[in-house]
N, C-alpha and C positions, 0 to 999 in steps of 0.2 A: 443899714440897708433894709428897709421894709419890704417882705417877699412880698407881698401883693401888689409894690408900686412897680420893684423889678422885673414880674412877668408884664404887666400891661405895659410897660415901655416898649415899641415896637413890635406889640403883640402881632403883627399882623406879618411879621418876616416868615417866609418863606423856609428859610433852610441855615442851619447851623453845624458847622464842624467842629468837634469836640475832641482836642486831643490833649495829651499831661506831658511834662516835661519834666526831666530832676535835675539835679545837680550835675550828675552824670552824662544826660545831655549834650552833645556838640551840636548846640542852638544854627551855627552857622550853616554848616552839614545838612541838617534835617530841615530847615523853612527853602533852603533853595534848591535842594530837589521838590519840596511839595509846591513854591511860586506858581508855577506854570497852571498845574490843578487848583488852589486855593484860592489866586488875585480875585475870583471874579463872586468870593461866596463868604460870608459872616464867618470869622473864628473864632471860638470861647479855647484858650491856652489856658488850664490849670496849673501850677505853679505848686511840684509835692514840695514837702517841707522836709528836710534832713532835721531834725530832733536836735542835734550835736550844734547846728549852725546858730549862730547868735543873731539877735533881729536886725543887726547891723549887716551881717552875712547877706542875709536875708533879703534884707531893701536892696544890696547892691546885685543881687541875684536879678531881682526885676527887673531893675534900671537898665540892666545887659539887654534883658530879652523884648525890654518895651523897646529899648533901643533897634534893637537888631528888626525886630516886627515892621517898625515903623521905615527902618532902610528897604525893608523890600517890599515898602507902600504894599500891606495884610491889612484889610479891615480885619482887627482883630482886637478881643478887649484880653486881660491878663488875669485870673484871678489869682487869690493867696490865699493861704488858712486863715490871714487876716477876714479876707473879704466874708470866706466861709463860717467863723466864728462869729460875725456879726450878723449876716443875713441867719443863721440858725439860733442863734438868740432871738432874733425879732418875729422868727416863725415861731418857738418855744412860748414867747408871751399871747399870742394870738391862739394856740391849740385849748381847747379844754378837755382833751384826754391826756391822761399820763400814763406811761410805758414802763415797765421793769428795764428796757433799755433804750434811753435817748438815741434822740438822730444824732447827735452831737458825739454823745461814745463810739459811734458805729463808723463816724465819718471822719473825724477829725485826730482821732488817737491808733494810729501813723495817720498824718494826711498824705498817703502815697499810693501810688496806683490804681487800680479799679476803686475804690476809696474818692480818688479826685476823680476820674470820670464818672461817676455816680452823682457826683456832686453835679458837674455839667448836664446831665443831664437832669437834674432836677432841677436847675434857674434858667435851661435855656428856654426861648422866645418865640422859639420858629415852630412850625407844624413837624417838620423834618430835621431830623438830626440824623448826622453821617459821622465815625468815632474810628479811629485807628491809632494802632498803640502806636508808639513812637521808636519802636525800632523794625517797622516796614517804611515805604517808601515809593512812589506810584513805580508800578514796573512798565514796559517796554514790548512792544510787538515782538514776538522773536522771530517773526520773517522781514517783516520791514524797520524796526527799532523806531516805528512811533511810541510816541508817550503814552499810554493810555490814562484816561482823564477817570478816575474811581468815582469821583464826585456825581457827576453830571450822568455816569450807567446808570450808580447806586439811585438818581434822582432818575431816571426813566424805568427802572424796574418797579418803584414806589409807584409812579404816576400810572405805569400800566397796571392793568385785570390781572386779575390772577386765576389760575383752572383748579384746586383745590381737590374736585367730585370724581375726575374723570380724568387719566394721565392721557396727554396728548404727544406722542410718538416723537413728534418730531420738533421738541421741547418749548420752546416759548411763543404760541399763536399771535399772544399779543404785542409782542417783539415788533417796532418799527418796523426792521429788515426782514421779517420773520415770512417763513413760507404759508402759512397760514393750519387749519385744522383738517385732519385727515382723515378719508372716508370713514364713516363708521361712528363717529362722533357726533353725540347728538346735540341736534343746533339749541334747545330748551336750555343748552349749559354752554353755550359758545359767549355770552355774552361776561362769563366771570365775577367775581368781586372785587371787591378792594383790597391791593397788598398792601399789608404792613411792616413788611418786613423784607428788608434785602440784605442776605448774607453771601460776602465777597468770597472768594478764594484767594492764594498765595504760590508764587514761584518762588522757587529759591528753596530755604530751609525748609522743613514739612513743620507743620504744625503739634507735632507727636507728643504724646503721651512721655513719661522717664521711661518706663520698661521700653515701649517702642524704639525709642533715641537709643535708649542703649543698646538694643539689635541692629540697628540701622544707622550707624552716626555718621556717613559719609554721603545717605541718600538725599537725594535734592530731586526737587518737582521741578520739570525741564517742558512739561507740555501744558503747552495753552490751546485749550479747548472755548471754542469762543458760540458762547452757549448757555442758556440760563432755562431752567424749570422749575415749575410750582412744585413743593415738594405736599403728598397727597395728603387729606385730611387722613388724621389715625396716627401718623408715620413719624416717630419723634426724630432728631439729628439732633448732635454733637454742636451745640453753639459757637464758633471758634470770635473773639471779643478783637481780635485785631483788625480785621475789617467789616465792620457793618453798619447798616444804617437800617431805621425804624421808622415809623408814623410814631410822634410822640404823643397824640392827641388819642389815637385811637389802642395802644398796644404800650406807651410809654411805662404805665405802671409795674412792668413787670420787668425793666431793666436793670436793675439792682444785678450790680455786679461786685457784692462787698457783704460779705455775711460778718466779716469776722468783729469783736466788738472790742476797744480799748486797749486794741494794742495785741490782743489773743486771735491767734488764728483758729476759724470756724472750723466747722467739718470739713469745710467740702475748701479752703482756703490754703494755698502754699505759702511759700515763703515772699512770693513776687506774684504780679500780677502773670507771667509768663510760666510758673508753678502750678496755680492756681485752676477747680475746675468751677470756681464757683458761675465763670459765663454759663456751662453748660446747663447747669441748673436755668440762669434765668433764659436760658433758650428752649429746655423743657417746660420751664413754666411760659414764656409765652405763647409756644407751638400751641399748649392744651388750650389755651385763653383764646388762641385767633380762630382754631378748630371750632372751638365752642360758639364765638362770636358770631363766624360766617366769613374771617377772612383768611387772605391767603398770603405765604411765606416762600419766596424765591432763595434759590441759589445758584452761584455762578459765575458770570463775571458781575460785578471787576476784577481782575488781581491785584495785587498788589507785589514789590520786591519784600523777602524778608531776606536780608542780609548778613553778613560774615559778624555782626558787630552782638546777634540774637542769642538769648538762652540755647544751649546743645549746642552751640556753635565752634567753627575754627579747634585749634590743639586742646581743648578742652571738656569736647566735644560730649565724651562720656564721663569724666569726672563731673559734669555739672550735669549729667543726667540722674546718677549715684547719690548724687548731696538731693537733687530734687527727689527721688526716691521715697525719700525718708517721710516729706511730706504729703507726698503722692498717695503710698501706701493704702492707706485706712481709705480714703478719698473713694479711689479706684474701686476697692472690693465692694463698698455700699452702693456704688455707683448699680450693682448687679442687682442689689432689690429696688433700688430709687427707680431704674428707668422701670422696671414691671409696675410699680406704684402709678406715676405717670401714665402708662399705656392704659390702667384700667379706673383711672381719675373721671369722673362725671361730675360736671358742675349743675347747679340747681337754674332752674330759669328763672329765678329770683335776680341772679349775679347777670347783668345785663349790662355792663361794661368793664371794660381793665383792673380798674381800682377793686370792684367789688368781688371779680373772678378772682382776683391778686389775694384779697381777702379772705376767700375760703379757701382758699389753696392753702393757704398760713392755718386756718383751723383743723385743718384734712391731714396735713404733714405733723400736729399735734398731737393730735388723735389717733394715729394710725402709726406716724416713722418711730415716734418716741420709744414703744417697746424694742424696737431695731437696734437704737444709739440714744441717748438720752441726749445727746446735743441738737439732736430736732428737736428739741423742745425750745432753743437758742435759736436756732434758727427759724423757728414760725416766730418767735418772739419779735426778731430782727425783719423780719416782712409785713409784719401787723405796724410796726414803726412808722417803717417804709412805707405802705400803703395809705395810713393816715394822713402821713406829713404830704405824700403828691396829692391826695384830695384838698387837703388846706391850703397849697400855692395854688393850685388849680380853680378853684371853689370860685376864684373873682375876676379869673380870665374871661 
């Protein structure tokens, strides 16, 4: 698979859903709750690898799920570690920087969770890419029990302005249905910028931290608040990776949701993608990137269902908050100098798009976290990777 013949193929599609699937999976369960939302939009299905399973495993694992895809007529293609091992070989021959850690360690040794959607999002096609982990589920009006379509919000929050400069009271002006901007607001800033980023919410399970779940293991988010705002320039948030969607063209570089390298988990990496706070990282690094840029970052709807089947969940509720713990831990507490890092980050007017803000981010976190943890020095490593390799597929779009 040659990465530069792969993005120009259909370079010009519009919008991509990227979701992972494992063995674990009930393939059937999970495509005909999303039908309804999905029939009408491209889906890239990543395909994690169980290590244990033989390639014979393996082939017949796809063959289910190409099967099953194609039953409920999904535009959708399927990747595998196969597919991934070969398009990262072909980017490898084409790079002339070399890295103390390849993309190919980073991504393919587990090929599982934020790992595989990292990967999607690095060969998808479309301007827009929309990502949800695969144990949510489109959720449900709670006064009328419509469907709500995630898809096609996350794609009108995208397309709408964003307020960034100036909070507007009465939350999203540029909102289709939206009542408009409120006295006192000056018009010099009514016209907005460009969002790149749509960050969903979730009914059902709460999205918690171990320590949190473990004070709370029976709380469930019951109110839909039907409502979306630009969150202000300056103002970091809590990236949650199970439902969002991004501008890949303008904000893509900083999606990296996979620090860890060869099998070892990062700093900031759990045991599962559902453990793990490395979104939050690359939602602190985009925040400061779209700040600096000039663009703006929504939150709100869409929701999504997260179900009885989720990490913290059902009779187990707190014993899977206690094991998550463990790798929580360390995470959590750096988290307390990371975000002040972040808050006082100033990029150079040199870094004039994604890749290159991505870029200095990786030499600022070197220079500066390392005394903290000596595994920032792994992890600028692991984004210096990152950011070379999206300029190379990129380079011939």
């Amino acid at each position: 698979m040659d990465p530069h013949a792969a993005m120009n193929a259909d370079a010009g599609r519009d919008l991509d859903v990227v979701m992972t699937v494992s063995s674990r999976s009930n393939f059937q369960s999970l495509f005909s709750a999303w039908k309804p939302v999905l029939q009408d939009h491209h889906l890239i299905v990543v395909l994690e690898t169980d290590d244990a399973m033989d390639e014979e495993e393996q082939d017949e694992q796809q063959k289910v799920l190409q099967n099953l895809l194609l039953l409920h007529e999904l535009n959708s293609e399927v990747v595998t570690k196969r597919d991934a091992e070969k398009f990262l070989e072909a980017l490898a021959t084409k790079s002339s920087k070399r890295h103390s850690i390849t993309l190919s360690s980073l991504l393919l040794n587990p090929f599982v969770g934020s790992a595989c959607r990292s990967f999607g999002f690095l060969v998808s096609k479309a301007r827009y890419v929309v990502s949800f982990l695969e144990d949510v589920v489109p959720a449900k009006d709670l006064g009328s029990g419509e469907l709500l379509d995630a898809v096609e919000q996350h794609l009108a929050n995208l397309r709408s302005k964003a307020t960034p400069y100036y909070f507007n009271t009465l939350y999203d002006p540029h909102r289709a249905d939206s009542v408009g901007f409120v006295r006192g607001y000056p018009f010099s800033l009514r016209l907005g910028v460009t969002t790149v980023m749509s960050h969903g919410l979730s009914l059902g399970l709460p999205d918690y931290d171990a320590p949190t779940a473990i004070v709370k293991p029976h709380e469930r988010t019951q109110r839909y608040v039907d409502a979306v705002v630009t969150i202000p320039k300056g103002s970091l948030f809590p990236l949650s990776g199970s439902n969002v969607a991004f501008d890949r063209r303008l904000i893509g570089p900083c999606m990296l949701l996979r620090l860890g390298i060869g099998g070892q988990d990062s700093l900031f990496s759990g045991s599962s993608s559902s453990t793990s706070v490395d979104d939050v990282w690359a939602g602190l690094c985009a925040k400061v990137v779209a700040d600096h840029l000039g663009f703006g970052v929504k939150t709100g709807v869409p929701y999504v269902w997260r179900g009885p089947d989720s990490s913290f969940s059902s009779n187990g509720a707190v014993a899977g908050a206690l094991a998550s713990l463990k790798t929580e831990f360390k995470p959590l507490l750096l988290l307390e100098d990371v975000v002040p890092f972040f808050q006082t980050l100033r990029l150079s007017k040199n870094a004039t798009n994604a890749e290159d803000c991505y870029a200095e981010i990786a030499r600022m976190v070197k220079g500066k976290l390392r005394g903290l943890d000596p595994s920032f020095e792994r992890v600028a490593a692991v984004m210096e990777t990152w950011a070379d390799a999206w300029k190379a597929i990129n380079s011939a779009v």
